[in-house]
C-alpha positions in Angstrom: 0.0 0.0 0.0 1.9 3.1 -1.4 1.4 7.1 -1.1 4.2 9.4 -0.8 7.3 9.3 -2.6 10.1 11.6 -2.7 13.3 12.2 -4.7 15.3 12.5 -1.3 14.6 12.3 2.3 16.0 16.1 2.4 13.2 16.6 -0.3 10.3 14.9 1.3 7.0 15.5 1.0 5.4 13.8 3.9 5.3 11.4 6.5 6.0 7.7 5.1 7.4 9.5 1.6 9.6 7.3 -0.3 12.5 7.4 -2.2 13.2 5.5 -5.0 15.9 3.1 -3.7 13.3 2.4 -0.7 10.7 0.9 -3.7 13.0 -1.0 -5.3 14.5 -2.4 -2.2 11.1 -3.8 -0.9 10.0 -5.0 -4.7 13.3 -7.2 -4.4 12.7 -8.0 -0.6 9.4 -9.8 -1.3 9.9 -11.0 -4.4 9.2 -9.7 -8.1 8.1 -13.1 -8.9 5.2 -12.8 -6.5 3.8 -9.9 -7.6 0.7 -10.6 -9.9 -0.5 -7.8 -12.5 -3.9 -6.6 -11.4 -5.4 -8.9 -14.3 -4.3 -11.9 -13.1 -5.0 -11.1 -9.6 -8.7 -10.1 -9.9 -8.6 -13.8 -12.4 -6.8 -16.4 -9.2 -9.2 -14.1 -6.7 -12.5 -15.4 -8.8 -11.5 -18.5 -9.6 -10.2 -19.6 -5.8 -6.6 -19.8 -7.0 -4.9 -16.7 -4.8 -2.0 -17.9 -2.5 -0.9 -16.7 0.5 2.3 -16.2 -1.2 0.9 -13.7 -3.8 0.8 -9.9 -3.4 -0.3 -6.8 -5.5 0.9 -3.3 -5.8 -1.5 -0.5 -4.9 -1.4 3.2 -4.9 -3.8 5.3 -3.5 -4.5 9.2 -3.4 -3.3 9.6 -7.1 -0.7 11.5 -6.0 1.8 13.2 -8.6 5.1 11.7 -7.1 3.9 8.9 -7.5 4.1 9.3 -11.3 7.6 10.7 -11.4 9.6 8.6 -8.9 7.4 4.6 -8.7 6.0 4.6 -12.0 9.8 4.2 -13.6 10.6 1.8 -11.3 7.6 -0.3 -11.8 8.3 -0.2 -15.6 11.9 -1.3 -15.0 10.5 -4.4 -13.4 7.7 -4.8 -15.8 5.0 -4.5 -13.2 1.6 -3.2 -13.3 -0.3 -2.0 -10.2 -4.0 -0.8 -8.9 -4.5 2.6 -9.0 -7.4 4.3 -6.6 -7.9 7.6 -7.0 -10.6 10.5 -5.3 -12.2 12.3 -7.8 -12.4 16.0 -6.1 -8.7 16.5 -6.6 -9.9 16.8 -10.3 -12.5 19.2 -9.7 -10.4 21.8 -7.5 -12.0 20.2 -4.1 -8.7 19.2 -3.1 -7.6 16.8 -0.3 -6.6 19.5 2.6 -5.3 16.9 4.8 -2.8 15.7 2.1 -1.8 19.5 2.0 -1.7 20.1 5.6 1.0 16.8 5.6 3.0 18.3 3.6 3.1 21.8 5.2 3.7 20.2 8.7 6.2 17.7 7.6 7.8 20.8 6.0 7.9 23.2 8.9 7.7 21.6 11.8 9.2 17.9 10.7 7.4 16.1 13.2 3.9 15.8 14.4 4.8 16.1 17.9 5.9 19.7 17.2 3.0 20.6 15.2 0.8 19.3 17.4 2.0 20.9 20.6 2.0 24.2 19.2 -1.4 23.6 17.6 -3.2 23.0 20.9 -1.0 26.1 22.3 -2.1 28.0 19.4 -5.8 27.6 20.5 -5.8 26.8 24.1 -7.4 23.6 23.4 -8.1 21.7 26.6 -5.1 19.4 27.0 -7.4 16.8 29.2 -8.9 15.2 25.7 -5.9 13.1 25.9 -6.7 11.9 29.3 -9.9 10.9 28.3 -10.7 6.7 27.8 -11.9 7.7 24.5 -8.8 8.9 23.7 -7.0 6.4 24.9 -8.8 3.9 23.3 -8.1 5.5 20.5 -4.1 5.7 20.5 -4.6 2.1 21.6 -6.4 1.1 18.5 -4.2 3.3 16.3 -0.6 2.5 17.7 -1.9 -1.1 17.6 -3.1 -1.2 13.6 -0.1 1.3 12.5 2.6 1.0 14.3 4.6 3.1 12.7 2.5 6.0 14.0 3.8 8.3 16.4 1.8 9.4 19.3 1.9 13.0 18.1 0.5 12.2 14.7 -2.6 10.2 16.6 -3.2 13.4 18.7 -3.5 15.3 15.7 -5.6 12.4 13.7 -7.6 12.6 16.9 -8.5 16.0 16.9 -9.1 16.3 13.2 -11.3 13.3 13.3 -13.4 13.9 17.1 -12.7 17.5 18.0 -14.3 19.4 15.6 -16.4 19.0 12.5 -14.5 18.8 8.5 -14.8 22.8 7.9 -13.8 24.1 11.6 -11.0 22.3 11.3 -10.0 23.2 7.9 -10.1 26.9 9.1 -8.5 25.9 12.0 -5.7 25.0 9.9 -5.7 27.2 7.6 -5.5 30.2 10.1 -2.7 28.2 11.8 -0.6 28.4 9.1 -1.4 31.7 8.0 1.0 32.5 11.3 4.0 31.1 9.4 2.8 33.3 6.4 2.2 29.2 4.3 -0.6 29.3 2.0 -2.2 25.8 1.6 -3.2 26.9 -2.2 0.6 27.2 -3.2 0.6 24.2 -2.8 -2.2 22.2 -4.4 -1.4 22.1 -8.0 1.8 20.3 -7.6 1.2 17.2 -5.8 -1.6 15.2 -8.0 -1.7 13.2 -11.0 -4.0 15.0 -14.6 -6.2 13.6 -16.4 -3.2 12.3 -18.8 -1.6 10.9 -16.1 -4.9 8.5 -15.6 -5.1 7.7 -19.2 -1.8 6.9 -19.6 -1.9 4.4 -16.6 -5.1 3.1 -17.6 -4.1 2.3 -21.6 -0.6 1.1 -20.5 -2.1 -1.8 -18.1 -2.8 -0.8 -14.9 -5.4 -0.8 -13.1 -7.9 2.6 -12.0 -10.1 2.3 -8.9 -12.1 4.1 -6.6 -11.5 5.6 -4.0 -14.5 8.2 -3.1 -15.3 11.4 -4.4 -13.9 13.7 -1.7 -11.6 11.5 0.4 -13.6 11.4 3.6 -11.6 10.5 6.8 -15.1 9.1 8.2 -16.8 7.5 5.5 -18.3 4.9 7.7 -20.2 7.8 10.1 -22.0 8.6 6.6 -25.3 8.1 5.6 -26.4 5.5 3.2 -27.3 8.0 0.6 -23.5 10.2 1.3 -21.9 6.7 0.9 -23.6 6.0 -2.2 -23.0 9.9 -4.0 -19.2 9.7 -2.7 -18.7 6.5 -4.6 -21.3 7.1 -7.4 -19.7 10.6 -8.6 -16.1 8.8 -7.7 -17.2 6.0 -10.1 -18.7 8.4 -12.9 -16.2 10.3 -13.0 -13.5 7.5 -13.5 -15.4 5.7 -16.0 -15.8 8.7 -18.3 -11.5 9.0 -18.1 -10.7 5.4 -18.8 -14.0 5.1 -20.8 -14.0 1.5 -19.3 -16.1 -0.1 -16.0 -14.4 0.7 -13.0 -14.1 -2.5 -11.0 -11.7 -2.4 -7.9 -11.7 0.2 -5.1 -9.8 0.8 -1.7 -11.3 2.4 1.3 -10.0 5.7 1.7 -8.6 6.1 5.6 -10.0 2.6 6.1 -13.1 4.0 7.1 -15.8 1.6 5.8 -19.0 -0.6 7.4 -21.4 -2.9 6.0 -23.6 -0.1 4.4 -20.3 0.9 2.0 -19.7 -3.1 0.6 -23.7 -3.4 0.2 -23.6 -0.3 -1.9 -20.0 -1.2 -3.8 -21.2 -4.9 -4.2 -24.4 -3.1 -6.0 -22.3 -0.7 -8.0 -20.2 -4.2 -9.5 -16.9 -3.2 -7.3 -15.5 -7.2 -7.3 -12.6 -6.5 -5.4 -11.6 -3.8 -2.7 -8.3 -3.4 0.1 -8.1 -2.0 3.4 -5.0 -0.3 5.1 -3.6 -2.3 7.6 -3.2 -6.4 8.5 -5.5 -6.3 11.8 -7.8 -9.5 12.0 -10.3 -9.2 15.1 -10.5 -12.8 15.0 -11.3 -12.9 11.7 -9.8 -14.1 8.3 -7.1 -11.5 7.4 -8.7 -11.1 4.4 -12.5 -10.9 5.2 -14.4 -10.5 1.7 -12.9 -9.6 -1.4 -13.5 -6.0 -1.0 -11.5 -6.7 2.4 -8.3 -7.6 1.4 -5.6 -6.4 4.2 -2.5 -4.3 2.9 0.9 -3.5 4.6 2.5 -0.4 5.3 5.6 0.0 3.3 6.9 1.7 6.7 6.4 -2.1 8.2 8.4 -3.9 5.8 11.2 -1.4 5.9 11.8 -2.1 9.2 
């Protein structure tokens, strides 16, 4: 499960960002000859024939380094990967919390410095990490990414339980308007176009879905907001690669049993989550469960 690359560590564009030595190392770490193309994947997965020793490359976000820095090296190899991309990015509703990454990894390095100057910033009550919600919270988290640091799941915390999507956009927003960064500066240079999507899509990869607007809560959404997130998300895909769009991930790993009713209804065959966790359970649930690792995890 891949995001963020970068050309150097120096250069980086985000938490987890890769460089291109780090992709190549874990493509020969597990194996090229494991790796199945997202055709004969989705083929083993319907016919019963996937082994435990058989993996897949996935991208989410549709993020532009993605294009420059991993797509050269998955050509090298000969590899083709699933693609899942949001569709707001491509109609100017961009992904703030991808842009808020960037400008804290950039000015502040790590989310433990962001985040105790953020709650300084607005006096926020510093007992919400005291609280057994919140620590059932950095239990769950720390437990299902380990490579998450504390700071990061206070900040995940309050973006996700402290305040609604817009109050703490603005909140963000008017943070970093102290340190004179402008989120919209930004925005243009970290997605794929709409050639970058064609070109993946007539070369062999695979494009999926990955809602419209990139919700961090997509499970606390109503049947009908599931249902327009991935029905725009779908539309909108279909009408670039001008072919059915059959795979997805869910974005965050937010999901319930409302979202694989409606992407079993929509014809979504196969889906991933984001991390390994089993809660006694098959690893790999349904097919629009299948579990993902952290590139972070097998660096280590």
């Amino acid at each position: 499960m891949f995001h963020r690359f970068c050309k150097s560590k120096s250069l980086s564009l985000g938490i987890g960002a890769l460089e291109k030595k780090d992709f190549e190392r874990i493509i020969n770490f597990v194996g090229k000859n494991r790796i199945l193309n997202p055709e004969e994947w989705l083929q083993r997965m319907q016919k019963g024939k996937l082994e435990n020793s058989h993996l897949c490359i996935t991208f989410d976000d549709g993020l532009k380094s993605q294009i420059d820095i991993a797509l050269p090296i998955l050509n090298k190899f000969k590899i083709k990967a699933f693609w899942f991309l949001h569709s707001g990015i491509f109609f100017g509703n961009y992904d703030k919390n991808e842009i808020f990454n960037i400008l804290i990894f950039k000015k502040f390095k790590k989310f433990e410095n962001f985040t105790n100057k953020f709650v300084h910033f607005y006096k926020l009550d510093t007992n919400i990490f005291k609280s057994k919600k919140f620590y059932n919270y950095l239990k769950r988290e720390s437990k299902n990414y380990k490579f998450l640091t504390k700071g990061h799941i206070k900040y995940k915390y309050i973006r996700d339980f402290c305040f609604s999507k817009n109050k703490f956009e603005n909140m963000m927003e008017n943070f970093f308007k102290k340190y004179n960064l402008n989120i919209n500066k930004f925005a243009n240079k970290i997605w794929m176009n709409k050639k970058d999507v064609i070109n993946l899509s007539t070369s062999g990869h695979m494009i999926g879905m990955h809602s419209f607007s990139h919700s961090s809560q997509m499970s606390k959404l109503s049947k009908n907001e599931q249902e327009l997130e991935y029905k725009k998300n779908y539309n909108h895909l279909k009408s670039i690669c001008k072919k059915k769009i059959i795979t997805m991930s869910h974005p965050l790993n937010s999901y319930n049993h409302t979202t694989l009713k409606i992407l079993k209804k929509m014809g979504i065959i196969c889906g991933f989550r984001a991390n390994t966790q089993t809660n006694n359970k098959k690893i790999n649930s349904s097919f629009l469960e299948f579990a993902r690792e952290d590139p972070a995890n097998i660096l280590k």
